[in-house]
VMD Tcl script that builds the backbone (N, CA, C; Angstrom):
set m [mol new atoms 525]
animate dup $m
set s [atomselect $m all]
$s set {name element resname resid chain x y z} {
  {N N UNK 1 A 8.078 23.013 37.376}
  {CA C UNK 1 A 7.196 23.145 36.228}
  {C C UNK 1 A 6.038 22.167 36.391}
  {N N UNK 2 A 4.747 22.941 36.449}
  {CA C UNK 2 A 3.796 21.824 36.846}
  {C C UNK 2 A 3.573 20.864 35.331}
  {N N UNK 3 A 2.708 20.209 35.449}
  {CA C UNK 3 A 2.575 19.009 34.127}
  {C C UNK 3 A 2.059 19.995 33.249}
  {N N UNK 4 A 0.956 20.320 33.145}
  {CA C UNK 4 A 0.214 20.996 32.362}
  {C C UNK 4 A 1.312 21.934 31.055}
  {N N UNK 5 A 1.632 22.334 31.922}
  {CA C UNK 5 A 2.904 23.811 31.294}
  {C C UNK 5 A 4.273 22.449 30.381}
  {N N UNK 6 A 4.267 21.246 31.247}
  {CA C UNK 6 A 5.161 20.408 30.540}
  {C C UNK 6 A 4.560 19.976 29.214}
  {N N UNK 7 A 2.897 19.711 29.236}
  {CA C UNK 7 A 2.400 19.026 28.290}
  {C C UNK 7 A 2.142 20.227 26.709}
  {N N UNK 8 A 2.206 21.288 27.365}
  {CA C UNK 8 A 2.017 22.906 26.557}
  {C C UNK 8 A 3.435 22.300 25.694}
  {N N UNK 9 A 4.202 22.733 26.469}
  {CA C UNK 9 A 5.892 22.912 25.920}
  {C C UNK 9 A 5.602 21.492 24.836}
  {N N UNK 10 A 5.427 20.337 25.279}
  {CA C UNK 10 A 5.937 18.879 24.316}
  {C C UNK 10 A 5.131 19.241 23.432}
  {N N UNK 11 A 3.931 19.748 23.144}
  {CA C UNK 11 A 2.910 20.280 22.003}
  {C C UNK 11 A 3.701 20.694 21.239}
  {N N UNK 12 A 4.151 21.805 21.385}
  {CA C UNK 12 A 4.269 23.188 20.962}
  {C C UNK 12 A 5.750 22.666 20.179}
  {N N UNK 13 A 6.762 21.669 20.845}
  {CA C UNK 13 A 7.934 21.033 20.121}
  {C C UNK 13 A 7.329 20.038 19.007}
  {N N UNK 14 A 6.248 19.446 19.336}
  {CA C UNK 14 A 5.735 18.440 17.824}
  {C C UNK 14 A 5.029 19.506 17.319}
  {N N UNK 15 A 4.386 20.428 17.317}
  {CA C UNK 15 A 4.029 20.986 16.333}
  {C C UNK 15 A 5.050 21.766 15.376}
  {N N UNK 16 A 6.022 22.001 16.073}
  {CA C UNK 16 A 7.422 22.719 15.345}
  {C C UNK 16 A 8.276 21.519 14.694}
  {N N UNK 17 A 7.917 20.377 15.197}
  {CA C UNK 17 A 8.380 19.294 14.376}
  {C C UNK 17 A 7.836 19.162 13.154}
  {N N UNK 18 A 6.573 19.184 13.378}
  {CA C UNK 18 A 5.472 18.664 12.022}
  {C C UNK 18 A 5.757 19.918 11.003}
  {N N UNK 19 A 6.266 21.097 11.175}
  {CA C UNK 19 A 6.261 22.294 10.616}
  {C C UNK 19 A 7.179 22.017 9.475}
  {N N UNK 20 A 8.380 22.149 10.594}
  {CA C UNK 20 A 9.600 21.497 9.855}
  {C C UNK 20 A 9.811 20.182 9.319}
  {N N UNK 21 A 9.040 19.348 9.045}
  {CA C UNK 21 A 9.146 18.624 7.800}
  {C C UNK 21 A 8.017 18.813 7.209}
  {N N UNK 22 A 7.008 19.378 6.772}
  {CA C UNK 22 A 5.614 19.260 6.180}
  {C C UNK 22 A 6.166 20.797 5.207}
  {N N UNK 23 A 6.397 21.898 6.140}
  {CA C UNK 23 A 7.287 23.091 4.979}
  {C C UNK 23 A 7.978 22.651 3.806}
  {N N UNK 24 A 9.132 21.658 4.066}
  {CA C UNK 24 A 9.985 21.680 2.949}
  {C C UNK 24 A 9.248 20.617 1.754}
  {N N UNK 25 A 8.449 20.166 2.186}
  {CA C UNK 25 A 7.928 18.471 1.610}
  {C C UNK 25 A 6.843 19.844 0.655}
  {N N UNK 26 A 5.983 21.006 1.241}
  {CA C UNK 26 A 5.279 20.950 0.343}
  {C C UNK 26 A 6.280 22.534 -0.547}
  {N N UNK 27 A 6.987 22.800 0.067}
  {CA C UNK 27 A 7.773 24.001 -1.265}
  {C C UNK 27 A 8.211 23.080 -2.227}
  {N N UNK 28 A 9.151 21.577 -1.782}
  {CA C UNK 28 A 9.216 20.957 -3.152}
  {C C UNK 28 A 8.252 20.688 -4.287}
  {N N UNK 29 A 7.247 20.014 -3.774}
  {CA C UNK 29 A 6.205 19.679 -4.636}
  {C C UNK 29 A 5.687 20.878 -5.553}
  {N N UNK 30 A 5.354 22.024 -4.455}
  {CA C UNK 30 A 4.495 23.521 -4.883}
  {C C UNK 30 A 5.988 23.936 -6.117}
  {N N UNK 31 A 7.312 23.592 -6.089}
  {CA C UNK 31 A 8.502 23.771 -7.144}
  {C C UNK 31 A 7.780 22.918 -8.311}
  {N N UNK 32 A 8.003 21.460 -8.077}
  {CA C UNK 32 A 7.402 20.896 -9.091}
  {C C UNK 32 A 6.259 21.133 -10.134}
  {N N UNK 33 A 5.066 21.548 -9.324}
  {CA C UNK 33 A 4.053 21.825 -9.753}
  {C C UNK 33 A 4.489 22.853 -10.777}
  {N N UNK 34 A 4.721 24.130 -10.142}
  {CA C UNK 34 A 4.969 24.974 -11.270}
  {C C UNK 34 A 5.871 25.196 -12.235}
  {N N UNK 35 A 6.803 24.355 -12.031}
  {CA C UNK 35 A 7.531 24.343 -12.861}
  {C C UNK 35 A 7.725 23.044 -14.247}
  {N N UNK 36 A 6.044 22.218 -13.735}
  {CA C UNK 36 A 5.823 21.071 -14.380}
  {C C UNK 36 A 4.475 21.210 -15.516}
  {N N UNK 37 A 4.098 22.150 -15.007}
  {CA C UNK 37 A 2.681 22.421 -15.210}
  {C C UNK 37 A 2.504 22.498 -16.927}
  {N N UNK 38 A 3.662 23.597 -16.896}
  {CA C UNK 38 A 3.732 23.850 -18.649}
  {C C UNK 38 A 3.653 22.174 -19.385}
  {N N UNK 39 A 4.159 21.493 -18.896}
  {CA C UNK 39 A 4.703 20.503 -19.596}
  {C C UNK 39 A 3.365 19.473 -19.645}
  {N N UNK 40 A 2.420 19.560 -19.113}
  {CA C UNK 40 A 1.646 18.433 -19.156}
  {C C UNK 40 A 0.422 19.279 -20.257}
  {N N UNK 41 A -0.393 18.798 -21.056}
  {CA C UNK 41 A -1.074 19.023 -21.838}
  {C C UNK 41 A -2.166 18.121 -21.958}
  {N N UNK 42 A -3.503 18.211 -22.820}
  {CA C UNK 42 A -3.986 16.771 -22.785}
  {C C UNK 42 A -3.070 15.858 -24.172}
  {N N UNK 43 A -2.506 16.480 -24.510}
  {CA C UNK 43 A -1.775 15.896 -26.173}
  {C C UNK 43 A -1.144 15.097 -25.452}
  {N N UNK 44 A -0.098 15.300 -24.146}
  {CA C UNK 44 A 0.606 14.805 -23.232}
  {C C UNK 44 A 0.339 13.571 -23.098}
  {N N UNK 45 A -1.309 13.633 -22.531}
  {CA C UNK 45 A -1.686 12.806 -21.498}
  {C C UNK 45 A -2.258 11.599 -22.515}
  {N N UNK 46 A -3.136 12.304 -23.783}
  {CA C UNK 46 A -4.012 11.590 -24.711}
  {C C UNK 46 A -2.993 10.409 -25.502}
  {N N UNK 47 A -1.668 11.141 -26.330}
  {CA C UNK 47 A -1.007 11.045 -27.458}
  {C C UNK 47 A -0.238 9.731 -26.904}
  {N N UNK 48 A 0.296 8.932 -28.490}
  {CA C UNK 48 A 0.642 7.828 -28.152}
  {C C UNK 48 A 2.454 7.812 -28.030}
  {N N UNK 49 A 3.393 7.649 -27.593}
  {CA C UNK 49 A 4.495 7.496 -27.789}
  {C C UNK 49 A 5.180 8.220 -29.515}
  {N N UNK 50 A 6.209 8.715 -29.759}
  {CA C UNK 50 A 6.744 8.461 -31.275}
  {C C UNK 50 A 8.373 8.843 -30.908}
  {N N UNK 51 A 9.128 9.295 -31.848}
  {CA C UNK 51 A 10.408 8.653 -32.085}
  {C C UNK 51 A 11.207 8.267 -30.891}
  {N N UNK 52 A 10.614 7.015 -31.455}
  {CA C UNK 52 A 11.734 5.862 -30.060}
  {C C UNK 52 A 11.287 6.241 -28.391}
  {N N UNK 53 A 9.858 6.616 -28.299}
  {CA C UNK 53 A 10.138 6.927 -27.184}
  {C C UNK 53 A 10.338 8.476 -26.334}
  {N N UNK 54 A 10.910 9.067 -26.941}
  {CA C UNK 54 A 11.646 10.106 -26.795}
  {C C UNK 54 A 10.567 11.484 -26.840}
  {N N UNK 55 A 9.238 11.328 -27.658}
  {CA C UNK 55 A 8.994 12.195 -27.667}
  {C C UNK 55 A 6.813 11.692 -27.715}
  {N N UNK 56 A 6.249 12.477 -28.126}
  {CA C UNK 56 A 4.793 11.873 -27.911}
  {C C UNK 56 A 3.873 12.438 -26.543}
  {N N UNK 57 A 3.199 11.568 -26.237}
  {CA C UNK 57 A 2.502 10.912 -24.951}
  {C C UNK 57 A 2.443 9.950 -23.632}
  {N N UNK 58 A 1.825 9.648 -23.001}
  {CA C UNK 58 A 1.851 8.805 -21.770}
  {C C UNK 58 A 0.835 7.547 -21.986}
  {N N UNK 59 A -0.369 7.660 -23.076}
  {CA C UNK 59 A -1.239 6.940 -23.017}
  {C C UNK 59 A -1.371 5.842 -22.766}
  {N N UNK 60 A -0.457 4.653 -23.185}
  {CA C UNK 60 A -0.246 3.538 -23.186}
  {C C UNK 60 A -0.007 3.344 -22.324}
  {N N UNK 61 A 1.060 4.305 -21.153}
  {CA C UNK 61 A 1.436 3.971 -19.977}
  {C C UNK 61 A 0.260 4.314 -18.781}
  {N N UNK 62 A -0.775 5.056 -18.999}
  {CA C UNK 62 A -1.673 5.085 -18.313}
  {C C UNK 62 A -2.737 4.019 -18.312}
  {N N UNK 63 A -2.921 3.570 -19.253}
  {CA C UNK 63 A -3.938 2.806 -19.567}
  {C C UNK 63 A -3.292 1.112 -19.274}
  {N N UNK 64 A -2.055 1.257 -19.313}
  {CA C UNK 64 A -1.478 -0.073 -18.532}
  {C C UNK 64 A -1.550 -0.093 -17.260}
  {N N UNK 65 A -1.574 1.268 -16.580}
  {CA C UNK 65 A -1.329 1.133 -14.916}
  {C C UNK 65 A -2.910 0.986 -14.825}
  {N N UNK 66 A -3.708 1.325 -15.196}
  {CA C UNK 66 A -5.125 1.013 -14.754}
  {C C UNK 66 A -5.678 -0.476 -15.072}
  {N N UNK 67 A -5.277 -1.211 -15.821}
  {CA C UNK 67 A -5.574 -2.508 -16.468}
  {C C UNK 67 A -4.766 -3.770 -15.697}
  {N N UNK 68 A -3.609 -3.305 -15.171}
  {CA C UNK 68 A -2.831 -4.117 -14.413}
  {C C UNK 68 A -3.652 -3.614 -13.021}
  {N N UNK 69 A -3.856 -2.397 -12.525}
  {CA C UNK 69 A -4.123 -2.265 -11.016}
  {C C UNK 69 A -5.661 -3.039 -10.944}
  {N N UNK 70 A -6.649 -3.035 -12.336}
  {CA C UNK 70 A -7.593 -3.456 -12.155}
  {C C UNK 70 A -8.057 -5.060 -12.241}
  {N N UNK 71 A -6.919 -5.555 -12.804}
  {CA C UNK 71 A -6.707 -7.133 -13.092}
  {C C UNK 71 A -6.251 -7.616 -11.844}
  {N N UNK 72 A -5.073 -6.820 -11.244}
  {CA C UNK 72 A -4.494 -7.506 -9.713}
  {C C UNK 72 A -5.431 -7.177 -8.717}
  {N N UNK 73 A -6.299 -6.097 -9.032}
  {CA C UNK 73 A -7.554 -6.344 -7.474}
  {C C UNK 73 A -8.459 -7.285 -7.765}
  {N N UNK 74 A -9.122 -7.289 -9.182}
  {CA C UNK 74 A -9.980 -8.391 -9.491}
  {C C UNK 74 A -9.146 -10.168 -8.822}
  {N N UNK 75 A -8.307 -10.139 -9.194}
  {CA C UNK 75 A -7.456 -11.438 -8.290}
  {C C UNK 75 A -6.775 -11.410 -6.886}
  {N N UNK 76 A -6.464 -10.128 -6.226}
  {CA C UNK 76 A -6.211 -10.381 -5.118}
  {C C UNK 76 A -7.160 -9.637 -4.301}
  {N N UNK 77 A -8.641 -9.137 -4.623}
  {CA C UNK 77 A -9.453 -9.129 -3.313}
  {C C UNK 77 A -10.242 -10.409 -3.170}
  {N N UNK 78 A -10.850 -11.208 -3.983}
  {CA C UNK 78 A -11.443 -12.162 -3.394}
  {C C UNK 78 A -10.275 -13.386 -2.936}
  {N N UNK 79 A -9.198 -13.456 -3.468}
  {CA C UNK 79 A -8.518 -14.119 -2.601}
  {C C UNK 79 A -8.241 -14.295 -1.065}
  {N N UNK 80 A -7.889 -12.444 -1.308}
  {CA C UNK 80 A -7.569 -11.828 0.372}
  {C C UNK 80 A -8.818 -12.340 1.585}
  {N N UNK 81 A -9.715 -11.363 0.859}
  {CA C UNK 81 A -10.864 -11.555 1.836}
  {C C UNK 81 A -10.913 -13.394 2.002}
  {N N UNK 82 A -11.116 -14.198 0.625}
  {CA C UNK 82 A -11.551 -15.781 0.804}
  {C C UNK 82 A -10.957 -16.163 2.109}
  {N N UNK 83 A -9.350 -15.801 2.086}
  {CA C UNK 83 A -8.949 -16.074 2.788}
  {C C UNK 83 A -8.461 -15.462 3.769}
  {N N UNK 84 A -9.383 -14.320 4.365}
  {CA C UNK 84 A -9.343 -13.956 5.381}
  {C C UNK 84 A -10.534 -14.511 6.800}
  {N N UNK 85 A -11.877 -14.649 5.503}
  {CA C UNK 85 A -12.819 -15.738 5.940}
  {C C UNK 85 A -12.136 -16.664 6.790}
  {N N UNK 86 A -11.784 -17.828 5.711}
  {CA C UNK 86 A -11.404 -19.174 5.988}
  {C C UNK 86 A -10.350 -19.117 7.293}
  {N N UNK 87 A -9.623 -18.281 7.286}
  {CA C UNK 87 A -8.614 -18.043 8.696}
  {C C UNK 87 A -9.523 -17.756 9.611}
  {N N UNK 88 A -10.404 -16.837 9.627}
  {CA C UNK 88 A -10.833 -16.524 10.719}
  {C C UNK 88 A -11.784 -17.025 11.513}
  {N N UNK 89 A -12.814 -18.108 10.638}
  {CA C UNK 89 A -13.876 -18.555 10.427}
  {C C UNK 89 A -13.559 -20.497 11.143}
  {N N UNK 90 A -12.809 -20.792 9.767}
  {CA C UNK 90 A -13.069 -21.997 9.575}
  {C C UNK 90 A -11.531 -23.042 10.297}
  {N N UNK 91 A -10.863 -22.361 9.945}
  {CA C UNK 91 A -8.985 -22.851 10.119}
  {C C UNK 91 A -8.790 -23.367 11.855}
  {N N UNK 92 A -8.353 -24.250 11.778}
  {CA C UNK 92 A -8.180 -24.948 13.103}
  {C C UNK 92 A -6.344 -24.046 13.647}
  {N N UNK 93 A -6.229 -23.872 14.698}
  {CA C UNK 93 A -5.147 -23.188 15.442}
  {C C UNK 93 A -4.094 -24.259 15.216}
  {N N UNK 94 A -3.291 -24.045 13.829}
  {CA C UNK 94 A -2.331 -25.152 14.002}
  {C C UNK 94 A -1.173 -24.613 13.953}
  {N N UNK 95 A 0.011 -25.050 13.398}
  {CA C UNK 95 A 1.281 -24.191 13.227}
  {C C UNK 95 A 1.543 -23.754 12.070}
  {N N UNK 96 A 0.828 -24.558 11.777}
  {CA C UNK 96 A 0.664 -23.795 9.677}
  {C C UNK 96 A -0.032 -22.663 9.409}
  {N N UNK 97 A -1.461 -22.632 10.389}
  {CA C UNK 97 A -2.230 -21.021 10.435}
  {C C UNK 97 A -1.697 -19.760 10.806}
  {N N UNK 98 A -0.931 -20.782 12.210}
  {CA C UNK 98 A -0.035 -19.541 12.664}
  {C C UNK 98 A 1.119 -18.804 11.935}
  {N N UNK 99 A 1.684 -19.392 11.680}
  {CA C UNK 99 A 2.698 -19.407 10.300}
  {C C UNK 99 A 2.033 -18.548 9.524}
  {N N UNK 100 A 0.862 -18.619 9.101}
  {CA C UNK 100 A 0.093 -18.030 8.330}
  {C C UNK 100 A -0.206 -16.765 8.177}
  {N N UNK 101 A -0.546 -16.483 9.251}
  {CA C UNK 101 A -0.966 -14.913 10.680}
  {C C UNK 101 A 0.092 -14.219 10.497}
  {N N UNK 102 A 0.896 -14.621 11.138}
  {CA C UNK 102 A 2.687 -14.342 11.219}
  {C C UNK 102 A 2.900 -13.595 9.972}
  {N N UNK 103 A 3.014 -14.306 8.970}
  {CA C UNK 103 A 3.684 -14.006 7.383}
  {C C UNK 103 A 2.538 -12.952 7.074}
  {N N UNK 104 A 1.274 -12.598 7.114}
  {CA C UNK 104 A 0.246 -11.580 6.871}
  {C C UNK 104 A 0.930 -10.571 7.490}
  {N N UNK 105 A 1.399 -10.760 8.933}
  {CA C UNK 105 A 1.491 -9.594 9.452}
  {C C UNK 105 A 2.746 -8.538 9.479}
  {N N UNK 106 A 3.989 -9.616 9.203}
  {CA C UNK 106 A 4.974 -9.368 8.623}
  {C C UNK 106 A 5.425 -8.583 7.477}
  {N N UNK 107 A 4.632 -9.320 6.254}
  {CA C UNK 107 A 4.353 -8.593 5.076}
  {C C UNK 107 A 3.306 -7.425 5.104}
  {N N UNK 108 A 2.474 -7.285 5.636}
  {CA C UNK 108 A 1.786 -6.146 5.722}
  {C C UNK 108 A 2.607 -4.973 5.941}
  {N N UNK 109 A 3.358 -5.298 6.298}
  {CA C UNK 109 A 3.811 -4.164 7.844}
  {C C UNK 109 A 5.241 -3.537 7.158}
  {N N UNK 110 A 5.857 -4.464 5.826}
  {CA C UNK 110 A 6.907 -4.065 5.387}
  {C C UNK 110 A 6.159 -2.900 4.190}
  {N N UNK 111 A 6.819 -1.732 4.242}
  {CA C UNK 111 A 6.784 -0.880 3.068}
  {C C UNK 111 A 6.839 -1.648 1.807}
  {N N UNK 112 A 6.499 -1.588 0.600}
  {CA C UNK 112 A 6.619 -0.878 -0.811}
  {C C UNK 112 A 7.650 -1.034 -1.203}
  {N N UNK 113 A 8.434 0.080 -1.075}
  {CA C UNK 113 A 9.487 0.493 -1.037}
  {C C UNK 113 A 10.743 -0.872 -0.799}
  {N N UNK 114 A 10.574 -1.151 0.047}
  {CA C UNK 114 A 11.317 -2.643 0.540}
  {C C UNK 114 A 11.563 -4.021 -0.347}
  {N N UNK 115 A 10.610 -4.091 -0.893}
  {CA C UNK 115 A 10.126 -4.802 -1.732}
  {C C UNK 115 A 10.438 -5.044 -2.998}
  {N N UNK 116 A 10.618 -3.421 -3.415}
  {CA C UNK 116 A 11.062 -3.233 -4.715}
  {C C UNK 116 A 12.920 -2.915 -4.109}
  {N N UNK 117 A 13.694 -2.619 -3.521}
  {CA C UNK 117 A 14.749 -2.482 -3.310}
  {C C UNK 117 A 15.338 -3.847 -3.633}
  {N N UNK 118 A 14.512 -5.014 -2.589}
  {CA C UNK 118 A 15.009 -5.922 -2.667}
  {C C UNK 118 A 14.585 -6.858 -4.086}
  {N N UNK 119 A 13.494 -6.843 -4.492}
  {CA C UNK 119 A 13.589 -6.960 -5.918}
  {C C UNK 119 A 14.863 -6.563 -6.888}
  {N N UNK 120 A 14.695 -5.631 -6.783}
  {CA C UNK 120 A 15.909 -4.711 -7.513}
  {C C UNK 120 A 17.460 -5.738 -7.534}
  {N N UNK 121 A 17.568 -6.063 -6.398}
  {CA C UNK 121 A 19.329 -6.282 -6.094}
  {C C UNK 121 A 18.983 -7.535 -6.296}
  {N N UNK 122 A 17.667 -8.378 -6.416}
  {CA C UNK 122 A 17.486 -9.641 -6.655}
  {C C UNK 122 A 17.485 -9.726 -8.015}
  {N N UNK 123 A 16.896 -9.165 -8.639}
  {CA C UNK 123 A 16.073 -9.247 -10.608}
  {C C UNK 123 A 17.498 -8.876 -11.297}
  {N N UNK 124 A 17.660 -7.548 -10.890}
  {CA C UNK 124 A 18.354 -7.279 -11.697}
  {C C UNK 124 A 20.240 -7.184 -11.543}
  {N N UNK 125 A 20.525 -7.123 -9.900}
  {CA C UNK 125 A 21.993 -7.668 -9.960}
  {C C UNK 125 A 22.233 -8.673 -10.054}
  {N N UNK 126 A 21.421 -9.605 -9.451}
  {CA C UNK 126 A 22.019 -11.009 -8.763}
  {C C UNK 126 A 21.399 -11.811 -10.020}
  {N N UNK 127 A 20.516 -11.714 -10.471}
  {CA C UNK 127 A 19.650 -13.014 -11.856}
  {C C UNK 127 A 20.304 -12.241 -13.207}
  {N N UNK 128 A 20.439 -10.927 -13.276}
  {CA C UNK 128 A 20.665 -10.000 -14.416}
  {C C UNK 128 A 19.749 -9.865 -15.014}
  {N N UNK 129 A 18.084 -10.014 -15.207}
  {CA C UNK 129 A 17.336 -10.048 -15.843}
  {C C UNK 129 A 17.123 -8.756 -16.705}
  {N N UNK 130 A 17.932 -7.550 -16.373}
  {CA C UNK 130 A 17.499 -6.224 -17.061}
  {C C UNK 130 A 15.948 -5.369 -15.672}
  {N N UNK 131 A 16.549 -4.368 -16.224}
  {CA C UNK 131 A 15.705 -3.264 -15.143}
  {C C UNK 131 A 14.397 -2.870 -16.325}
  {N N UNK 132 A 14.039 -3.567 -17.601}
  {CA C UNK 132 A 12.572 -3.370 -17.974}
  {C C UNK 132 A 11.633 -4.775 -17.105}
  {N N UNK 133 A 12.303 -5.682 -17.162}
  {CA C UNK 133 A 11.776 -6.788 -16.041}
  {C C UNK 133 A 11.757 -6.513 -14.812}
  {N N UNK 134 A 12.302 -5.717 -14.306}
  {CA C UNK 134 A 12.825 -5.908 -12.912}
  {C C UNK 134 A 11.050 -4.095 -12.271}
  {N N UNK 135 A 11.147 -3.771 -13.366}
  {CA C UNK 135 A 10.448 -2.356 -13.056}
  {C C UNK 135 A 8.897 -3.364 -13.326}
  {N N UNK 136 A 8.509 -4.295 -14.293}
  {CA C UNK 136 A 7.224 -4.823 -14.420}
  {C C UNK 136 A 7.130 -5.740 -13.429}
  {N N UNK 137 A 8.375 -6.528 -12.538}
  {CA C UNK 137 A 8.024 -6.942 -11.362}
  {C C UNK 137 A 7.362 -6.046 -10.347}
  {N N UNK 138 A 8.122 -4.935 -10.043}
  {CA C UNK 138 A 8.069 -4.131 -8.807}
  {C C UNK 138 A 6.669 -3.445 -9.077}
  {N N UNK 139 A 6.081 -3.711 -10.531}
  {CA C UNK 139 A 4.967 -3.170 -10.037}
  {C C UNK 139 A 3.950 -3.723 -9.838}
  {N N UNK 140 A 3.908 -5.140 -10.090}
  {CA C UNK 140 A 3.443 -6.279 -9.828}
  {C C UNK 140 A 2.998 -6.849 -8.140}
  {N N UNK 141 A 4.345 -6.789 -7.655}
  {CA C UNK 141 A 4.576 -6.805 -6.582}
  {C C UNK 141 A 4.009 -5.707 -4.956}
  {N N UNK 142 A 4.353 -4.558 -5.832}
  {CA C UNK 142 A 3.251 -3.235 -5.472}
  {C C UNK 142 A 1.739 -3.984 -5.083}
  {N N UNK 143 A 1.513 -3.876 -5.969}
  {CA C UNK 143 A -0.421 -3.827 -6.102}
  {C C UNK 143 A -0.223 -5.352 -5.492}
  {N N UNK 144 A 0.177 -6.075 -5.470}
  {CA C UNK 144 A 0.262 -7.999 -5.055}
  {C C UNK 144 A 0.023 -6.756 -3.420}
  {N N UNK 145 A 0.602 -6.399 -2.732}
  {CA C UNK 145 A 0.509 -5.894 -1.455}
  {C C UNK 145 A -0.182 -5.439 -0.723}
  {N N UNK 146 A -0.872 -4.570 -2.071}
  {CA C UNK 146 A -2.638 -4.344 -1.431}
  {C C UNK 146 A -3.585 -5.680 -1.145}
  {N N UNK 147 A -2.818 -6.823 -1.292}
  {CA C UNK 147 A -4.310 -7.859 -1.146}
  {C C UNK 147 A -3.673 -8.572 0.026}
  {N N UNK 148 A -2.534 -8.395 0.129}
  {CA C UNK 148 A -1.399 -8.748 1.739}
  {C C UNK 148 A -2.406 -7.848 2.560}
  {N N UNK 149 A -2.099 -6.468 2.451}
  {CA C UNK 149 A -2.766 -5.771 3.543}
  {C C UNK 149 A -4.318 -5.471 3.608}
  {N N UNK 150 A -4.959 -6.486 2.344}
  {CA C UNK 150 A -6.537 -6.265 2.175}
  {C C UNK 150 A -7.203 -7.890 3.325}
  {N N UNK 151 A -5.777 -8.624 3.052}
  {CA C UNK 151 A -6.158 -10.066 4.164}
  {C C UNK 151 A -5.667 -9.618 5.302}
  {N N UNK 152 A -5.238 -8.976 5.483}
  {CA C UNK 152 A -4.723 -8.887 7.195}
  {C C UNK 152 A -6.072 -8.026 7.730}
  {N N UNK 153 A -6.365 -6.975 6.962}
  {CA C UNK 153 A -7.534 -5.981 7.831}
  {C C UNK 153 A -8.696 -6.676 7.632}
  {N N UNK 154 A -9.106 -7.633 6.558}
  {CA C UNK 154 A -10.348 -8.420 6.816}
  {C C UNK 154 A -10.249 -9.160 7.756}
  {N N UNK 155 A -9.192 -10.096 7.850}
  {CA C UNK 155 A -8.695 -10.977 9.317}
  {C C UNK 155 A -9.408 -10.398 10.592}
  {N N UNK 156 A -8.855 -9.218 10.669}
  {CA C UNK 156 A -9.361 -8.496 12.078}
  {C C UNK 156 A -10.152 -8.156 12.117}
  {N N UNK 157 A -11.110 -7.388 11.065}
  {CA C UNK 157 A -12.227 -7.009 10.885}
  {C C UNK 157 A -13.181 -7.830 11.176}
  {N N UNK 158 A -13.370 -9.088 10.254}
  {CA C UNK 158 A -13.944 -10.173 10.553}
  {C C UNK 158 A -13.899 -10.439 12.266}
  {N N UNK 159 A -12.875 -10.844 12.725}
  {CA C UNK 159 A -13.232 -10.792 14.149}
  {C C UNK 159 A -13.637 -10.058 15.195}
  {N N UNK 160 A -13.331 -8.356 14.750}
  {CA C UNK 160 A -14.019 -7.653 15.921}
  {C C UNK 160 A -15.479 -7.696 15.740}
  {N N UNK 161 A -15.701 -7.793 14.534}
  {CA C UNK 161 A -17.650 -7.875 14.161}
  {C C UNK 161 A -17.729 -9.586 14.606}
  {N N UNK 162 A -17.252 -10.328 14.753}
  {CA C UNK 162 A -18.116 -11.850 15.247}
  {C C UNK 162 A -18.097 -11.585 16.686}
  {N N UNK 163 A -16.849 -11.186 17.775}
  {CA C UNK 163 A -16.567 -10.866 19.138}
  {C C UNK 163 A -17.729 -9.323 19.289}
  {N N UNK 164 A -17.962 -8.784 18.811}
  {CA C UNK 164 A -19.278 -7.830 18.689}
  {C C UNK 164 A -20.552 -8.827 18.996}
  {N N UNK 165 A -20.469 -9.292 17.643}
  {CA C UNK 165 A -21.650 -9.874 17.497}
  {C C UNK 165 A -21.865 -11.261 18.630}
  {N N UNK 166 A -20.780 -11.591 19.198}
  {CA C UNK 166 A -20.989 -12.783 20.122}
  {C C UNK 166 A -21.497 -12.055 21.504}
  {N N UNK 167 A -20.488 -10.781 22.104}
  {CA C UNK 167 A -21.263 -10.109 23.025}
  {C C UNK 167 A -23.005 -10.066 22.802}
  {N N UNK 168 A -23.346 -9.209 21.616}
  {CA C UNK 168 A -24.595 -9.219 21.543}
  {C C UNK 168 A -25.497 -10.143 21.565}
  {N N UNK 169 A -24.869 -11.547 21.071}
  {CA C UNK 169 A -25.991 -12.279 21.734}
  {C C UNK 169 A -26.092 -13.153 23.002}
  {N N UNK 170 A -24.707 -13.183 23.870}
  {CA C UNK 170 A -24.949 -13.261 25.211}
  {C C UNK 170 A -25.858 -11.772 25.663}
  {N N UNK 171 A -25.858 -11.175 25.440}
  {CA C UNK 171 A -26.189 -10.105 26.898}
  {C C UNK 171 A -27.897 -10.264 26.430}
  {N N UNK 172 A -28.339 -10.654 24.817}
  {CA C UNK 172 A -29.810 -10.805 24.614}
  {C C UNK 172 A -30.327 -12.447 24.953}
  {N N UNK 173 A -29.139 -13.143 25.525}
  {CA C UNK 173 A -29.808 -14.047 26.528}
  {C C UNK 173 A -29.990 -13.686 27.888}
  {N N UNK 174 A -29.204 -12.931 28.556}
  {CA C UNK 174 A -29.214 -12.705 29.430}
  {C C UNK 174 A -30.850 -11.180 29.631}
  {N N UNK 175 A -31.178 -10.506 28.971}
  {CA C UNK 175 A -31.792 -9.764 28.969}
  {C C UNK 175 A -33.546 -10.595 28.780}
}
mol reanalyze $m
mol bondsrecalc $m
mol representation Tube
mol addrep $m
């Protein structure tokens, strides 16, 4: 079997891969959808909570996830970036920076998901704090992650544009 005809065949198996999980992922959802659809309204979306909970709207709960997601970027992008600067820029190569690097890249790199699991078996088995605490951590913690992975890509960013920009101005001495 020459390569070519090998590289056909390994295609042709990831594309039957991607099939078979991307099919079932979207009949669930395309289930959901229609069978969710009735249920959402703007009364739904507008209306405020009433008995106990149980019955009403989402409003409050929307308008919290936007006020918390917009309060934790207002505090963790200029952090991230500050201190993606200052690492990349200013920070002397010590074992504390490195340490530093390390733990960015670590935490970046862990899911979401992880986070809140281990939250979970932390908040609420092991401290007992209750799962209404343990759910306003995890979402806390969530959005805290976007400014983990908003300092790690400025980190690098920052340096491929200075190593850019340092080429460019050797080669316009040299020119």
């Amino acid at each position: 079997m020459d390569r070519h005809l090998k590289q056909r065949v390994g295609f042709a198996m990831l594309a039957l891969t991607a099939v078979a999980v991307v099919v079932p992922i979207l009949l669930v959802v395309g289930a959901l959808v229609a069978e969710g659809v009735e249920a959402i309204s703007w009364e739904f979306v507008s209306a405020m909570p009433r008995e106990g909970m149980k019955a009403g709207g989402i409003f409050p709960a929307i308008v919290g996830t936007l006020v918390l997601t917009l309060g934790v970027a207002v505090a963790a992008i200029p952090v991230g970036v500050g201190g993606a600067i200052y690492l990349s820029e200013y920070a002397r190569d010590t074992f504390v920076t490195r340490a530093i690097r390390l733990a960015i890249i670590n935490l970046a790199g862990i899911p979401s998901v992880v986070y809140g699991l281990f939250g979970m078996g932390l908040f609420v088995l092991f401290l007992q704090f209750g799962f209404t605490t343990y759910f306003s951590l995890v979402k806390h913690a969530t959005i805290e992650n976007m400014g983990i992975t908003l300092t790690r890509i400025s980190v690098w960013e920052l340096r491929s544009h200075i190593m850019r920009w340092e080429k460019i101005k050797k080669l316009s001495h040299i020119l």
